[in-house]
N, C-alpha and C positions, 0 to 999 in steps of 0.2 A: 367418411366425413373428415374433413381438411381441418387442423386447427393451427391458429398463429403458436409457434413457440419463443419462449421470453431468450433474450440475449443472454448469452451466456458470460458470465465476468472470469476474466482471466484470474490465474492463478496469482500473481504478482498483486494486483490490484484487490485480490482478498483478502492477502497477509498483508499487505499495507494498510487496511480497512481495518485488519484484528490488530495490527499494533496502534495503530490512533485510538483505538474503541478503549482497549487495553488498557491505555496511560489516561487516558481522557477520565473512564471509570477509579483508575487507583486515585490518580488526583484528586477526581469530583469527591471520592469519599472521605478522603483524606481532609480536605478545605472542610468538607459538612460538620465530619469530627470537630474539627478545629475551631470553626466556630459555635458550633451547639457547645463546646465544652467553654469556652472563653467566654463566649456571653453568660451559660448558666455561673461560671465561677464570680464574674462581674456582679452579676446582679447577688447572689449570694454574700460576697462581702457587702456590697452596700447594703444590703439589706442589713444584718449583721452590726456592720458600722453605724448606723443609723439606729439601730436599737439599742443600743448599747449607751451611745449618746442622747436619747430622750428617755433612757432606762434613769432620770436622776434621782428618783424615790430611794434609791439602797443608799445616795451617796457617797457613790465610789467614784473615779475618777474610770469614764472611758478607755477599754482594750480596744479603739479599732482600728482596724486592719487598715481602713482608706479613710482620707481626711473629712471630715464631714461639718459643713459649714452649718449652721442654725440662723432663719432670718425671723421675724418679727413680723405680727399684720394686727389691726383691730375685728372688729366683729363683720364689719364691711368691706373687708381685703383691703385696706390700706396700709403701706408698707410705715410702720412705726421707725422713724428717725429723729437722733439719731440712735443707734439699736442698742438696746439696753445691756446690761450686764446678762448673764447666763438666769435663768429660776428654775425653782421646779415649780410641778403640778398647781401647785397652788398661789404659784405667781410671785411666791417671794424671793429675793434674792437670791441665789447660792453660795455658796461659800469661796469660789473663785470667780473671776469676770472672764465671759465670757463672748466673742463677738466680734461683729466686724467695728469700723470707725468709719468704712465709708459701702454704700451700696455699690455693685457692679449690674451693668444692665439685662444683663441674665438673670438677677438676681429679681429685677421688677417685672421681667416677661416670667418668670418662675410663678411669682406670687396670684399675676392675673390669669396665668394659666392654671394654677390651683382651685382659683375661685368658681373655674367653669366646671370642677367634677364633682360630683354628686358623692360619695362615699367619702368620709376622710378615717386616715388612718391606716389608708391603704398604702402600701409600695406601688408609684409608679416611674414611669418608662418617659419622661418629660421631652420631646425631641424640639427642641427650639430656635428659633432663628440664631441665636447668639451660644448655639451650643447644646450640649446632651447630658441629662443629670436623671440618674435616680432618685426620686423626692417621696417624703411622707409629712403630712400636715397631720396636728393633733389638737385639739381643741385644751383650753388652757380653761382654771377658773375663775383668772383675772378680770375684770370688766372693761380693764382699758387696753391690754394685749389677750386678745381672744385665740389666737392662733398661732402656733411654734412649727414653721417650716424647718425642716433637715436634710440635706441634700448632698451625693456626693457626686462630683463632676467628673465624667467618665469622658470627655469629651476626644483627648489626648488618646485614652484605650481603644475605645473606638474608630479613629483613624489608625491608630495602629493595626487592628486587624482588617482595615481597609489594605492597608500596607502589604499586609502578610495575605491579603488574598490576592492584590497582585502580581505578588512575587508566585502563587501560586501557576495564576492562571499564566504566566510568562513561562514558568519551569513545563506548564501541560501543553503551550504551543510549541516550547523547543522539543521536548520530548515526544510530541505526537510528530513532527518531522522527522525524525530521528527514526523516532518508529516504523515509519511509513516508508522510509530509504529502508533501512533494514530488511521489511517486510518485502520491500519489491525488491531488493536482489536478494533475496531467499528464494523468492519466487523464482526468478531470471534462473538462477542456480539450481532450480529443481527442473524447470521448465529446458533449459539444455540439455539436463540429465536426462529424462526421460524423451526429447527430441533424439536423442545420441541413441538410448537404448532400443530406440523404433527404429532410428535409420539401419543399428545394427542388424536386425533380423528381418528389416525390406532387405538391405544388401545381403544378405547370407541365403534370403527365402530365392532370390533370383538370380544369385552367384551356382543353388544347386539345380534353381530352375535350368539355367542354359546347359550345362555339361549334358542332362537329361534331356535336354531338345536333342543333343550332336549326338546322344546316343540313337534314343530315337531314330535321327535320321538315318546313323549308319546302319541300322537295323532294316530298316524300308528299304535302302538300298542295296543291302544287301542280297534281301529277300528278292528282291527286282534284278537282281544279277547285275548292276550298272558298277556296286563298287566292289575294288579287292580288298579285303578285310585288311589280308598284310598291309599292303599297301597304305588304306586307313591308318593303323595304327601306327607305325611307322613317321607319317606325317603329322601325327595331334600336336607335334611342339611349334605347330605354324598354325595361325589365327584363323586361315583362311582354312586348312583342311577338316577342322569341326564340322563346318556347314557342306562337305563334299557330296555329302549324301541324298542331301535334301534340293542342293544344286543340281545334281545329275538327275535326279528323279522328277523335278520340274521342269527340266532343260533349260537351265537359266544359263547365259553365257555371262563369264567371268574376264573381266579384261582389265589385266594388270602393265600399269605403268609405273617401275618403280627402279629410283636412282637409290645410289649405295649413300645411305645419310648418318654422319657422328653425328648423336645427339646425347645432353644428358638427362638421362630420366630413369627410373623403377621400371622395371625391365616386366615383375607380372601386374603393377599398375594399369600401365602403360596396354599389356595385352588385354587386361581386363576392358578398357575402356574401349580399343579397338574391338574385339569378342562382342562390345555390344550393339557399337556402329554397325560393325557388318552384319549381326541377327537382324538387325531393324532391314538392313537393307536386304537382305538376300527374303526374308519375309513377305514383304512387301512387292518385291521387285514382278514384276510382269516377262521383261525378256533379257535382262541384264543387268549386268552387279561391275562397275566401274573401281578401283582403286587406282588412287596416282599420289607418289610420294616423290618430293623433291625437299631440298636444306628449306622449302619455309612454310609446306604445310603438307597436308595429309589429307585428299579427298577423295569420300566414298560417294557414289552418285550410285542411284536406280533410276528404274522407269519405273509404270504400273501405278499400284493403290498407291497413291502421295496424297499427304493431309491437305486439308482447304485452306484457305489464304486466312481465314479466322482463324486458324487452330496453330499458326505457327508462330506467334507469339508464344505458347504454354506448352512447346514442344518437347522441352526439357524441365517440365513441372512435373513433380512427383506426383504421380496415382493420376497425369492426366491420360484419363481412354479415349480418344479421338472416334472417330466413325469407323475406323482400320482396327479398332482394337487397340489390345495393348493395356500392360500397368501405369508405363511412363515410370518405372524405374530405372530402366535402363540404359537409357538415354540420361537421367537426372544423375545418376551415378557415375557416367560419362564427363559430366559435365563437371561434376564437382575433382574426378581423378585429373581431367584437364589443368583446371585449375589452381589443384594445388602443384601441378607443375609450373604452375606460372604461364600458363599456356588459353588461346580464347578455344572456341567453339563455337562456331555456328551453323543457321541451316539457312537454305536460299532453295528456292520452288520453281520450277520452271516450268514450262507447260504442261508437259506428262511426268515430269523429273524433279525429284529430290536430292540435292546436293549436300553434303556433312561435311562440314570440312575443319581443322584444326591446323590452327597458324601457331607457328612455335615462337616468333615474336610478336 
């Protein structure tokens, strides 16, 4: 039974996920803090403040912490003006005056908003057109001033931590970018690392694969009396007598065209790269293995098994196995020692023939 499997997310794109998530959670906890702790403190002095100021039975004069205004209403929430001096409980004067000299219009949305809650004496949370105040109404036992509103205007505090959560949410956008860069070349950085450490041991798996093919072959051909061993050994410092074995025992014809060329290059790069063109070709080859070098390029040609006209796009893709076989590292390793000579590589198909050829400019 066949089933879809989900995409898999790059590595880069992970850590970039974990560092937004990261800052995004330290912030978000942070702002929560910050405001659960401000508003509780907020509302604590005013609460605080406001008791302390309708506490006037001791007759002490007010400790509070935030400024707290006192307005005036009758039995049927009308704002008494203009507002009287300070009293207590019992409606008579106090000993200092206290009060405003003129109403502000907070102060008349305060009162009618008072008049619509059911419990008084409570601490509430008043959020108004003209503003945000902590308020407590208390019933008086005057007949002509029924009600002593106390109220202290948080309005100022309150954009302020609108402020301060701004300032949050800008510090958890810049730092979630930051993070996210971070997080993706960390990734980039591991993902080289570990591309690097896999190319190392495809190169190494196929660098001891081949000497083991040319072994191999000199073995077959030995056994088949086609090569001299001396002889063999003797030639292994030439690219082309690796494969002598396997060439004779096939009967592949070898046909070298080759001019005397200065060139600068890595001398066992350079062999490596050729070592892998010619397995590919002398492999593959049906009745012949071409080499022809001149000052501007270096080309191996066979006949025989040649890849399909679809397959020679991905010819020098790593791990690709074509209908001929093959890892497709040999060729891709080819390709990349080319290259870091500053040098092309390509391949061209011709009817029964495959052409590899490396142009030095």
């Amino acid at each position: 039974m066949g089933g879809s499997t989900r995409p898999r997310i790059s590595l880069p794109l992970r850590l970039s996920l974990l560092g937004v998530l990261s800052v995004v959670a330290a912030l978000g906890a942070a702002t929560l803090a910050f405001n659960v702790f401000e508003r509780w403190q907020l509302a604590s002095e005013a609460a605080t403040s406001i008791d302390e100021t309708l506490g006037w039975e001791n007759g002490d004069e007010p400790l509070a912490t935030r400024r707290v205004e006192v307005i005036w209403a009758t039995s049927d929430w009308q704002l008494v003006e203009p507002i009287p001096d300070r009293r207590d409980r019992s409606g008579q004067r106090a000993r200092e005056p206290y009060g405003h000299l003129a109403l502000t219009e907070m102060e008349r949305e305060l009162v009618a908003w008072c008049a619509q809650q059911d419990d008084q004496g409570v601490l509430w949370l008043a959020d108004l057109k003209d503003g945000t105040c902590y308020a407590k109404a208390i019933s008086l036992s005057s007949e002509d001033i029924r009600y002593a509103i106390a109220y202290v205007d948080v309005t100022a505090q309150l954009s302020l931590i609108g402020v301060v959560n701004l300032a949050f949410l800008a510090i958890a956008v810049v730092g979630g970018l930051i993070a996210a860069w971070a997080g993706w070349r960390a990734g980039r950085r591991i993902d080289e690392a570990n591309a690097a450490q896999k190319r190392f041991y495809e190169n190494m798996s196929h660098e001891l694969k081949t000497p083991l093919a040319a072994i191999r072959g000199y073995a077959e051909g030995s056994a088949a009396g086609v090569v001299d061993p001396k002889h063999a050994s003797i030639a292994i410092v030439d690219c082309l007598m690796p494969f002598e074995g396997l060439v004779r025992t096939r009967g592949i014809e070898v046909r070298l065209e080759l001019k005397e060329v200065v060139m600068r290059a890595d001398p066992d790069l350079f062999a490596h790269a050729l070592e892998n063109v010619i397995s590919n070709a002398v492999r593959h080859a049906d009745s012949y293995v071409s080499v022809r070098l001149d000052e501007h390029e270096l080309a191996v040609e066979n006949d025989g098994d040649i890849p399909s006209a679809a397959e020679m796009p991905y010819l020098f893709d790593r791990f690709h196995t074509g209908t001929n076989g093959g890892t497709g590292i040999g060729l891709a390793l080819a390709r990349e020692i080319v290259e870091l000579h500053g040098w092309h590589i390509d391949a061209t198909r011709g009817d029964k023939t495959l052409r590899m050829t490396i142009r030095f400019a």
